[in-house]
N, C-alpha and C positions, 0 to 999 in steps of 0.2 A: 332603548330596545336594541338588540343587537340578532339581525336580519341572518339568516345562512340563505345562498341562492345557487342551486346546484343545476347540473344539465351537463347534456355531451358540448360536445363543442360544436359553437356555430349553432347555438338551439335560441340563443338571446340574453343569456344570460347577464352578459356584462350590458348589455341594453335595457335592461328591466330592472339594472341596480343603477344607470343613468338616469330614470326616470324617476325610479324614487327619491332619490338626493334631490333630484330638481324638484319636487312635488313636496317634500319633506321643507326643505329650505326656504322655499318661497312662502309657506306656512309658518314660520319663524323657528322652525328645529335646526341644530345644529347636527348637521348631519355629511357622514365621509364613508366612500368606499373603499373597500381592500380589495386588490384580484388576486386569487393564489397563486397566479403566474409570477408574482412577484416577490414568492416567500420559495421558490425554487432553489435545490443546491445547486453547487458548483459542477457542471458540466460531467466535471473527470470522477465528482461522487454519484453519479445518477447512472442506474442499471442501462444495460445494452440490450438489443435484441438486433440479430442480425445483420450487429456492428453498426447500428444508427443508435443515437442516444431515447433512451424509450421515455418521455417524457410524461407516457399516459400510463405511469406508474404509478400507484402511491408512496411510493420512497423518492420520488424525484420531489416532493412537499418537505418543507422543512417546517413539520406541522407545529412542532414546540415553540416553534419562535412566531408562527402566528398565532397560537394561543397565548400567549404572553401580551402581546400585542394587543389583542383583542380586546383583553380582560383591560387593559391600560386605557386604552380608547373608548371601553362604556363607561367608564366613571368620568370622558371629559367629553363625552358628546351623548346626544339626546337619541338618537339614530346612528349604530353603526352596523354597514352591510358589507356581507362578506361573500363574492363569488367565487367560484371556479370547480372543475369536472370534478375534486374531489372535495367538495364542501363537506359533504357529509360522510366521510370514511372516516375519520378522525374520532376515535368516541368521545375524547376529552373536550375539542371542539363541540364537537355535534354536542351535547349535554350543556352547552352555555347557551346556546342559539335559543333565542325567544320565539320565533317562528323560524319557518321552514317552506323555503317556497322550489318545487323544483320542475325547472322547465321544459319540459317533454315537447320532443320531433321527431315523424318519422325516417325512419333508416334511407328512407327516397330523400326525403330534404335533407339528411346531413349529409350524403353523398353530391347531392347537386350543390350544395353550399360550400362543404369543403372543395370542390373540384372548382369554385372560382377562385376561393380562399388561397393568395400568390403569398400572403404573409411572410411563409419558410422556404418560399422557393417551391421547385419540384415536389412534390410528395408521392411515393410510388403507389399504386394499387392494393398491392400487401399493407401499406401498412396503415395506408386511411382504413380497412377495414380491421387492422389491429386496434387502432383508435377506437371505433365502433362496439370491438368485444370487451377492451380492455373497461370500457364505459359500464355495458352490461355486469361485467365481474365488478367492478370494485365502486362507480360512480352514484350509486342510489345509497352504499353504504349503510346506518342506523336507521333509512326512511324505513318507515313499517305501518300499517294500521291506518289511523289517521291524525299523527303526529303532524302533518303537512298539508299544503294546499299542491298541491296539482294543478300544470295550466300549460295549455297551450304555445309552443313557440312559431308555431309553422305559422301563422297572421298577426297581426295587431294584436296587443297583449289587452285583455279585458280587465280595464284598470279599476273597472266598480270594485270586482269577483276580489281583486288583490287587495285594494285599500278596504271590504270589508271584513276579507282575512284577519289582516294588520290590527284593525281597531277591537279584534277579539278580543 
Protein backbone atom coordinates (compact mmCIF):
# COMPACT_ATOMS: atom_id res chain seq x y z
CA UNK A 1 0.00 0.00 0.00
CA UNK A 2 1.57 3.17 -0.68
CA UNK A 3 0.49 5.98 1.86
CA UNK A 4 0.67 10.02 0.42
CA UNK A 5 0.51 12.25 3.84
CA UNK A 6 0.23 15.97 2.96
CA UNK A 7 -0.14 19.31 5.25
CA UNK A 8 1.55 22.66 5.62
CA UNK A 9 4.43 22.56 7.64
CA UNK A 10 4.54 21.82 11.33
CA UNK A 11 0.79 20.47 10.86
CA UNK A 12 2.38 16.59 11.93
CA UNK A 13 2.79 15.23 9.25
CA UNK A 14 6.18 13.62 9.37
CA UNK A 15 4.73 12.50 12.88
CA UNK A 16 1.73 10.70 11.73
CA UNK A 17 4.01 8.83 9.05
CA UNK A 18 6.30 7.88 12.36
CA UNK A 19 3.50 6.45 13.76
CA UNK A 20 2.35 4.47 11.22
CA UNK A 21 5.66 2.62 10.40
CA UNK A 22 5.82 1.97 14.07
CA UNK A 23 2.08 0.57 14.20
CA UNK A 24 2.53 -1.01 10.59
CA UNK A 25 5.85 -2.91 11.82
CA UNK A 26 5.11 -4.07 14.97
CA UNK A 27 2.05 -5.78 13.13
CA UNK A 28 4.62 -7.80 10.99
CA UNK A 29 4.50 -5.20 7.67
CA UNK A 30 7.39 -4.28 6.20
CA UNK A 31 7.11 -0.77 6.06
CA UNK A 32 9.37 2.73 5.19
CA UNK A 33 9.08 6.34 5.03
CA UNK A 34 10.00 8.94 2.34
CA UNK A 35 10.00 12.74 3.33
CA UNK A 36 9.98 14.93 0.19
CA UNK A 37 12.44 17.18 1.82
CA UNK A 38 14.72 14.71 0.78
CA UNK A 39 13.98 14.37 -3.05
CA UNK A 40 14.77 18.39 -3.03
CA UNK A 41 17.09 20.01 -5.90
CA UNK A 42 20.25 21.43 -5.76
CA UNK A 43 20.04 24.90 -3.92
CA UNK A 44 21.38 26.89 -7.04
CA UNK A 45 18.27 24.95 -9.15
CA UNK A 46 15.33 26.00 -6.89
CA UNK A 47 13.35 29.43 -7.51
CA UNK A 48 14.11 32.64 -5.40
CA UNK A 49 11.80 34.96 -3.90
CA UNK A 50 13.08 38.00 -2.55
CA UNK A 51 16.67 36.62 -2.90
CA UNK A 52 15.87 33.68 -0.07
CA UNK A 53 15.86 30.32 -1.72
CA UNK A 54 11.89 29.56 -1.96
CA UNK A 55 11.64 26.10 -0.88
CA UNK A 56 7.74 26.11 -0.58
CA UNK A 57 7.74 25.86 -4.36
CA UNK A 58 6.79 23.01 -6.29
CA UNK A 59 9.77 23.08 -8.47
CA UNK A 60 12.11 22.94 -5.51
CA UNK A 61 10.66 18.81 -5.55
CA UNK A 62 12.43 16.75 -7.81
CA UNK A 63 9.09 14.94 -8.16
CA UNK A 64 10.50 12.37 -11.04
CA UNK A 65 12.96 10.97 -9.01
CA UNK A 66 10.47 10.37 -6.19
CA UNK A 67 8.12 8.78 -8.35
CA UNK A 68 10.62 6.45 -9.56
CA UNK A 69 11.39 5.65 -6.13
CA UNK A 70 8.31 5.01 -5.12
CA UNK A 71 7.03 2.83 -7.78
CA UNK A 72 10.54 0.75 -6.85
CA UNK A 73 9.69 0.61 -3.14
CA UNK A 74 5.94 -0.74 -3.38
CA UNK A 75 7.01 -3.87 -5.20
CA UNK A 76 9.65 -4.41 -2.03
CA UNK A 77 7.77 -3.31 0.90
CA UNK A 78 4.13 -3.96 2.15
CA UNK A 79 3.65 -0.16 3.44
CA UNK A 80 5.23 2.70 1.76
CA UNK A 81 4.59 6.39 3.08
CA UNK A 82 5.20 9.22 1.49
CA UNK A 83 5.14 12.78 3.29
CA UNK A 84 5.77 16.31 2.56
CA UNK A 85 3.87 20.03 1.79
CA UNK A 86 3.74 18.94 -1.71
CA UNK A 87 2.47 15.35 -1.55
CA UNK A 88 -0.20 15.77 -3.54
CA UNK A 89 0.72 18.50 -6.34
CA UNK A 90 2.30 15.90 -8.41
CA UNK A 91 -0.38 14.29 -10.55
CA UNK A 92 1.85 11.41 -11.61
CA UNK A 93 2.42 10.82 -7.92
CA UNK A 94 -0.77 11.68 -6.56
CA UNK A 95 -2.41 8.93 -9.09
CA UNK A 96 -0.14 6.03 -7.41
CA UNK A 97 -1.07 6.84 -3.70
CA UNK A 98 -3.44 4.09 -2.46
CA UNK A 99 -4.77 6.44 0.08
CA UNK A 100 -4.57 10.04 0.88
CA UNK A 101 -4.40 11.40 4.23
CA UNK A 102 -3.96 15.16 4.71
CA UNK A 103 -3.21 17.00 7.78
CA UNK A 104 -5.00 20.14 8.48
CA UNK A 105 -4.02 23.12 11.23
CA UNK A 106 -5.17 26.21 11.73
CA UNK A 107 -3.29 29.35 10.52
CA UNK A 108 -2.97 30.18 14.55
CA UNK A 109 -0.98 26.88 15.07
CA UNK A 110 1.16 26.95 12.19
CA UNK A 111 2.27 30.52 13.08
CA UNK A 112 2.82 29.59 16.81
CA UNK A 113 4.53 26.25 15.66
CA UNK A 114 6.53 27.66 13.02
CA UNK A 115 7.63 30.62 15.34
CA UNK A 116 9.38 27.98 17.66
CA UNK A 117 10.30 25.97 14.72
CA UNK A 118 14.73 27.26 15.08
CA UNK A 119 15.41 24.33 12.53
CA UNK A 120 16.54 27.11 9.67
CA UNK A 121 17.53 29.61 11.85
CA UNK A 122 15.75 33.15 11.69
CA UNK A 123 12.83 33.09 9.44
CA UNK A 124 11.41 36.56 8.61
CA UNK A 125 7.73 37.50 9.04
CA UNK A 126 7.25 37.73 5.21
CA UNK A 127 8.06 34.76 4.49
CA UNK A 128 6.42 32.30 7.26
CA UNK A 129 3.47 33.66 5.84
CA UNK A 130 4.75 33.10 2.13
CA UNK A 131 4.90 29.57 3.49
CA UNK A 132 1.30 29.72 4.58
CA UNK A 133 0.00 30.99 0.90
CA UNK A 134 2.36 29.24 -0.93
CA UNK A 135 0.50 25.96 1.00
CA UNK A 136 -2.94 27.32 0.10
CA UNK A 137 -1.80 27.63 -3.74
CA UNK A 138 -0.24 24.64 -4.50
CA UNK A 139 -0.16 22.13 -1.03
CA UNK A 140 -3.74 20.29 -1.29
CA UNK A 141 -2.82 19.90 -4.98
CA UNK A 142 -5.23 16.68 -6.86
CA UNK A 143 -7.19 16.50 -3.17
CA UNK A 144 -10.88 16.91 -4.30
CA UNK A 145 -14.26 15.35 -3.23
CA UNK A 146 -13.66 12.53 -1.19
CA UNK A 147 -10.56 10.90 -2.54
CA UNK A 148 -9.05 11.43 1.07
CA UNK A 149 -9.31 11.35 4.86
CA UNK A 150 -9.06 14.70 6.40
CA UNK A 151 -7.77 14.96 10.04
CA UNK A 152 -6.84 16.93 12.40
CA UNK A 153 -3.15 18.11 13.25
CA UNK A 154 -3.67 20.64 15.99
CA UNK A 155 -3.96 17.40 19.02
CA UNK A 156 -3.41 14.02 19.28
CA UNK A 157 -3.80 12.35 16.01
CA UNK A 158 -7.13 10.04 16.25
CA UNK A 159 -5.63 6.86 15.33
CA UNK A 160 -8.95 4.62 15.19
CA UNK A 161 -10.45 7.47 12.40
CA UNK A 162 -6.71 6.74 10.48
CA UNK A 163 -6.35 2.96 10.72
CA UNK A 164 -10.08 2.74 9.65
CA UNK A 165 -9.33 4.78 6.72
CA UNK A 166 -6.41 2.53 5.81
CA UNK A 167 -8.11 -0.94 6.09
CA UNK A 168 -10.74 0.52 3.50
Amino acid sequence: MLIGIGGISRSGKSTLANLLVTFFRRNGKKAIIFHQDDFVFPETEIPKIKGRTDWESPESIDHEMLYEILLEFKERFDIVIVEGLFAFNDPKTFGIFDKKILVKISKRTFLIRKAMDQRWGYEPTWFIDHIWKSYQKYGKGYIQGNNYLSISGEDEFEMKKVLAYLEK
